[in-house]
C-alpha positions in Angstrom: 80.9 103.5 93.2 80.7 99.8 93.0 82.7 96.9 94.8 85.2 96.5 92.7 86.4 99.8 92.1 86.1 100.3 96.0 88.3 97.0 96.1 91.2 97.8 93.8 91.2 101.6 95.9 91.6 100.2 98.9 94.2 97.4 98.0 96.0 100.5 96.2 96.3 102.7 99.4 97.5 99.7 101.7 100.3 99.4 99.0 101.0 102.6 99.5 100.8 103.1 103.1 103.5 99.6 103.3 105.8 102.1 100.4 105.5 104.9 103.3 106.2 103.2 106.5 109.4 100.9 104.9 107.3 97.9 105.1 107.7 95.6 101.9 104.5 94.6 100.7 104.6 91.9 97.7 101.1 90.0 96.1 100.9 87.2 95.6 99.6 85.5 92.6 97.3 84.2 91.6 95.3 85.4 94.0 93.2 82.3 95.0 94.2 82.1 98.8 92.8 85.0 100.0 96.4 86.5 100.6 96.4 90.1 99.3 99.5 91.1 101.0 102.5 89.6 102.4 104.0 92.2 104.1 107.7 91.8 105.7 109.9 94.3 108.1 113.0 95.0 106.8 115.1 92.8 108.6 117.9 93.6 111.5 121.0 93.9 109.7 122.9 94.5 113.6 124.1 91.0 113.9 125.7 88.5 111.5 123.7 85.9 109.0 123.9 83.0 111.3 122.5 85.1 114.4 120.2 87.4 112.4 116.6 86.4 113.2 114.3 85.8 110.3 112.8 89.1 109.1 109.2 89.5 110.5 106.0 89.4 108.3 102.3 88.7 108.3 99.4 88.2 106.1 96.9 90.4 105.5 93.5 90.2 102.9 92.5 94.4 102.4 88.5 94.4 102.1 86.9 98.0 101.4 83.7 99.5 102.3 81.9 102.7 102.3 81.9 105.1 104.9 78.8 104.3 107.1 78.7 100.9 106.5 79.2 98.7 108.8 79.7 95.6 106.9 82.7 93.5 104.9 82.2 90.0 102.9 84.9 87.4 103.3 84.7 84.3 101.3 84.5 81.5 104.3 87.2 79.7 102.2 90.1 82.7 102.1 89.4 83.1 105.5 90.0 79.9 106.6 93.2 79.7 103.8 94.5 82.7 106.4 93.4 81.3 109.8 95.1 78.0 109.1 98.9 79.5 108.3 101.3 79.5 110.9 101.8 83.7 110.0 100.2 86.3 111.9 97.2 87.1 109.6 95.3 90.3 109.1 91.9 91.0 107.8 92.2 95.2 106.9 88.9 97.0 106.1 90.1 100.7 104.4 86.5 102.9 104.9 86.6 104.8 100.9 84.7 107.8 101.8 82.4 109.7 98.9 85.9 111.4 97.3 86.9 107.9 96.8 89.6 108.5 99.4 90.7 106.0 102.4 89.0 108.0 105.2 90.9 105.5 107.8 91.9 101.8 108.3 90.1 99.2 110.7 92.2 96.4 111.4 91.3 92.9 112.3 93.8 90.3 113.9 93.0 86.5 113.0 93.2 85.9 116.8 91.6 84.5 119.7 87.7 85.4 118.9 88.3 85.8 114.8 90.0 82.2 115.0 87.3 80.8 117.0 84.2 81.9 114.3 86.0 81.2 111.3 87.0 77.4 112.3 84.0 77.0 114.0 
């Protein structure tokens, strides 16, 4: 199974895993930012349009791998693209396991010790 077809599985499934829990997930394109996602809440429809508060969202770039590794390859330059927004931004690793499934999620915030080695 090479990278790419790992790729497009795993940015597949996170589509489809937003489409299950109600999140909306939209691409942007092109795709030169390292953005694979924006994904948004659906926002709280309890109060008027002047009080409502924006709807929430964050950023997220989906890597894949192959279960048992233990390694992922982010450009330096999307990853700085996503540290430098003013969104919560996501790095999210789907594992493919040898049915070319997603055998589980690993999730990475851009926070705190992630910020620190990408802008370092």
């Amino acid at each position: 199974m090479d990278d790419d077809r790992i790729g497009t599985i795993g940015q597949n499934e996170f589509f489809s895993l937003c489409e299950r829990e109600r999140l909306y997930a939209s691409r942007p394109e092109p795709d030169r930012t390292g953005k694979d996602f924006i994904v948004e809440w659906k926002p709280d429809e309890g109060n008027g349009f002047d009080t409502r508060p924006p709807p929430r969202k964050c950023l997220v770039q989906v890597k894949s791998t192959r279960l048992g590794s233990r390694q992922v390859r982010v450009k330096l330059s999307a990853a700085e693209w996503l540290a430098k927004d003013l969104s919560p931004a996501f790095f999210i690793c789907a594992v493919i396991d040898e049915a070319e499934t997603v055998d589980h999620y690993v999730g990475y915030h851009i926070a705190n010790v992630w910020l620190e080695r990408i802008l370092a």
